[in-house]
C-alpha positions in Angstrom: -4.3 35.7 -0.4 -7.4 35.6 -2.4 -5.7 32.2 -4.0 -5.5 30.6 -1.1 -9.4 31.7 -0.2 -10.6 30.0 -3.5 -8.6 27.3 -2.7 -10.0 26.7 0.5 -13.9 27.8 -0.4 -13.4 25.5 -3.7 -13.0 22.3 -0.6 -15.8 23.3 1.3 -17.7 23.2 -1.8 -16.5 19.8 -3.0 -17.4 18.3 0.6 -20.8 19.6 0.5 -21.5 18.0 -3.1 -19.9 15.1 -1.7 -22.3 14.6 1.4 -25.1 15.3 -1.4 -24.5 12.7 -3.6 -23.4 10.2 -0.6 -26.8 9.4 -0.3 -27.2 8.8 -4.1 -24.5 6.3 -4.3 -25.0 2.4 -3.1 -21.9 0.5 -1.2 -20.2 -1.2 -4.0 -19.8 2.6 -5.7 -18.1 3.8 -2.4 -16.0 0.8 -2.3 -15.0 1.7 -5.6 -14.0 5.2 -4.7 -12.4 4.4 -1.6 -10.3 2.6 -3.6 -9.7 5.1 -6.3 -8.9 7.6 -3.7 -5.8 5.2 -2.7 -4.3 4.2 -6.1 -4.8 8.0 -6.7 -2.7 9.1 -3.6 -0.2 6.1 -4.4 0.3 7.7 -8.0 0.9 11.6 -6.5 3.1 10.6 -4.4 5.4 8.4 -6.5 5.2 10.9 -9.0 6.1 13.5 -6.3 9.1 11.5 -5.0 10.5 10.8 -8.5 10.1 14.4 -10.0 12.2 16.0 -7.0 14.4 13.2 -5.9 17.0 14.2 -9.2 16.7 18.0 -7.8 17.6 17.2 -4.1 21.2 18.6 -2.9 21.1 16.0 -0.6 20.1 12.6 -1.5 19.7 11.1 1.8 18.5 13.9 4.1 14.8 12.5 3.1 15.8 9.4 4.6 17.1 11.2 7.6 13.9 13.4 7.4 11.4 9.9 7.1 13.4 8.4 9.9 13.6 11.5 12.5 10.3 12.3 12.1 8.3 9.0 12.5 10.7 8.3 15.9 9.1 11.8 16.7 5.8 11.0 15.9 5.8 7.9 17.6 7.0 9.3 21.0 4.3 11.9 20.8 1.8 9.6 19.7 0.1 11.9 17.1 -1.6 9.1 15.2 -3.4 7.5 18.0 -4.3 10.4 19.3 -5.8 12.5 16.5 -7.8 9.0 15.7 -9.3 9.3 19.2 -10.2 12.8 19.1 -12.0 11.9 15.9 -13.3 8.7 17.2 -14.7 10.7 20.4 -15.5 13.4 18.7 -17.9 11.1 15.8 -19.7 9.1 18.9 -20.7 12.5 20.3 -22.5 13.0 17.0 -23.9 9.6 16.7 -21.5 8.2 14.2 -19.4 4.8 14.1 -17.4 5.8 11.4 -14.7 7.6 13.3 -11.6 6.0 12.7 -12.1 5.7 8.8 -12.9 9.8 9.3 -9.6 9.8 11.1 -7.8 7.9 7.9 -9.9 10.3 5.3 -8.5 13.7 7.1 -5.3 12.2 7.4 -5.3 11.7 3.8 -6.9 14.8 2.5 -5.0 17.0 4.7 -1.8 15.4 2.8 -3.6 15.2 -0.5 -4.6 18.9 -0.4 -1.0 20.5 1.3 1.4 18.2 -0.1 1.7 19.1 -3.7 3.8 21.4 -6.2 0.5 24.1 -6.9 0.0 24.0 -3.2 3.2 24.7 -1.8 4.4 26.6 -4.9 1.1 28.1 -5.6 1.4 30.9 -2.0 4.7 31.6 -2.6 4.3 33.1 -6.2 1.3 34.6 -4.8 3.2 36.6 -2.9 5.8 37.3 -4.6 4.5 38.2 -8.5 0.7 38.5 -7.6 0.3 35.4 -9.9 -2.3 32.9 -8.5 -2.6 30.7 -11.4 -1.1 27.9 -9.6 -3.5 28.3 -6.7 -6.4 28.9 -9.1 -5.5 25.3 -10.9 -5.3 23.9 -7.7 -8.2 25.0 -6.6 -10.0 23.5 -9.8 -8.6 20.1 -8.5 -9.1 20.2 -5.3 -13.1 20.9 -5.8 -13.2 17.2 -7.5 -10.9 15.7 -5.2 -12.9 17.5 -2.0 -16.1 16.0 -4.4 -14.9 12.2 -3.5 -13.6 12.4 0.3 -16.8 14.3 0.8 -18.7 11.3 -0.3 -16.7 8.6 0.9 -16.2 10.0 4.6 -18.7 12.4 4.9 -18.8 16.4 6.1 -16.3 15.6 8.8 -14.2 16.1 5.7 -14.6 20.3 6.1 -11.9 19.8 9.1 -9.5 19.6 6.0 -10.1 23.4 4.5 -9.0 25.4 7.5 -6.0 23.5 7.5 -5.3 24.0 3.9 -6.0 27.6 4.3 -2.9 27.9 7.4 -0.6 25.8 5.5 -1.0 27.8 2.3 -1.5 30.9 4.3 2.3 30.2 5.7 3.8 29.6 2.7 2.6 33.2 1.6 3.5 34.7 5.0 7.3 33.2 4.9 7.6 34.3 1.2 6.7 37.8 1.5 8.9 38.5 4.9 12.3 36.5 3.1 11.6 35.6 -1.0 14.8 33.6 0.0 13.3 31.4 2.9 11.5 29.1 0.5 14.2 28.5 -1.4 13.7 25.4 -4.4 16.2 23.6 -3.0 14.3 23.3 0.3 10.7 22.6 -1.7 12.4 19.8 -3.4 13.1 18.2 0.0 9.7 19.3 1.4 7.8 17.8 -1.7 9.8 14.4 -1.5 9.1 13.9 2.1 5.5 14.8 1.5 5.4 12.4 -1.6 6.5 9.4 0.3 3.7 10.2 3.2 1.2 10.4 0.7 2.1 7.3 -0.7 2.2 6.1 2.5 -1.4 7.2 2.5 -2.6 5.5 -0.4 -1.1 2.0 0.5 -3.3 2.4 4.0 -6.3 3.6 2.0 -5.7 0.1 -0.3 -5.7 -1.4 3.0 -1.9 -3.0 1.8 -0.3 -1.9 4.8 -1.5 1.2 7.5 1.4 3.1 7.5 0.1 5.2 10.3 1.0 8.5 7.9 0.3 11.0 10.5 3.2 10.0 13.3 5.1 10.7 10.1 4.0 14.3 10.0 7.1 15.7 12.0 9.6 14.8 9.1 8.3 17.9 7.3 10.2 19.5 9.8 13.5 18.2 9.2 14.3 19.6 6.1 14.0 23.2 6.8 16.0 23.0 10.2 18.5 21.2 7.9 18.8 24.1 5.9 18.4 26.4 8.4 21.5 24.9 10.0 23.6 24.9 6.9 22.9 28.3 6.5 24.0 29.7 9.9 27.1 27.4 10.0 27.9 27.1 6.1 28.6 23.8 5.9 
């Protein structure tokens, strides 16, 4: 998994430069960034969706997926209550930014998971002992880590160890089954994920808060989709 570790070390690094050039940068910079941060996730995600939507074997399962999973997240309430924890969690520390914290972990933890090199990248890892997709990721992640870090601060480090499980179960699935992660089932996955981080970006424009993380449990849909047509062979 030594991908995945330079992956994860290469966003701990990025957040620490951030907080270090925070103090370096006035308001109107930040504003800027914030900004780019959101026409930036608008962009991967579109480009996401678009790339994969020609490669899906089912062309509405996404919209089954999107629809499922935000009914689900809604119910359990996921994005209040991960915005709370933050919130609590930033007054403890002396800090009135929690909920924007809240909106930049929500993001990041899209931006860094959701994404060809980082869903692809474990899986050839595991398989051929190639990381050059983790490795590129990791390159992008460390200027990518560089902005949250200075727009939201080192709350921002919250972000790597989930990086590091996501990736780390991608690795895990592909070396018990090299047929689990099938393409077919990453083109779902990566659609799914591209419309949440669009999602992401239209909140960060402050268009419309889509509340992206009640959205989370649609990732879910797609493999128990495929797990089901696999034991029944429809």
């Amino acid at each position: 998994m030594i991908g995945t570790i330079v992956n994860t070390c290469t966003i701990v690094a990025g957040t620490f430069i951030g907080v270090v050039l925070h103090k370096g940068i006035k308001e109107k910079y930040k504003n800027v960034l914030y900004d780019a941060l959101g026409l930036a996730c608008f962009a991967i995600g579109l480009n996401a969706v678009v790339t994969n939507l020609p490669k899906s074997q089912y062309p509405v399962l996404f919209i089954a997926a999107m629809a499922i999973g935000s009914l689900v997240g809604v119910a359990l309430d996921i994005d209040g209550r991960f915005h709370r924890l933050v919130e609590r969690r930033s007054k403890k520390g002396g800090s009135s930014s929690g909920p924007r914290l809240a909106d930049g972990l929500a993001t990041a933890t899209l931006v860094y998971c959701i994404g060809p090199l980082s869903m692809l990248g474990p899986v050839i890892s595991a398989l051929e002992g190639d990381h050059t997709f983790l490795f590129t990721n990791a390159t992008l992640d460390l200027v990518t880590a560089t902005i949250f870090g200075s727009t939201y601060g080192i709350g921002m480090l919250l972000a790597a160890p989930v990086l590091f499980l996501w990736q780390g179960l991608f690795y895990c699935v592909a070396l018990l089954s090299s047929t689990a992660v099938s393409e077919a089932l990453m083109a779902e996955l990566l659609i799914v994920g591209g419309l949440m981080i669009t999602g992401s970006g239209l909140s960060l424009l402050r268009i419309k808060d889509c509340h992206v993380l009640n959205m989370l449990p649609a990732l879910l849909v797609p493999p128990l989709w495929f797990l089901i047509v696999s034991v029944f062979g429809f």
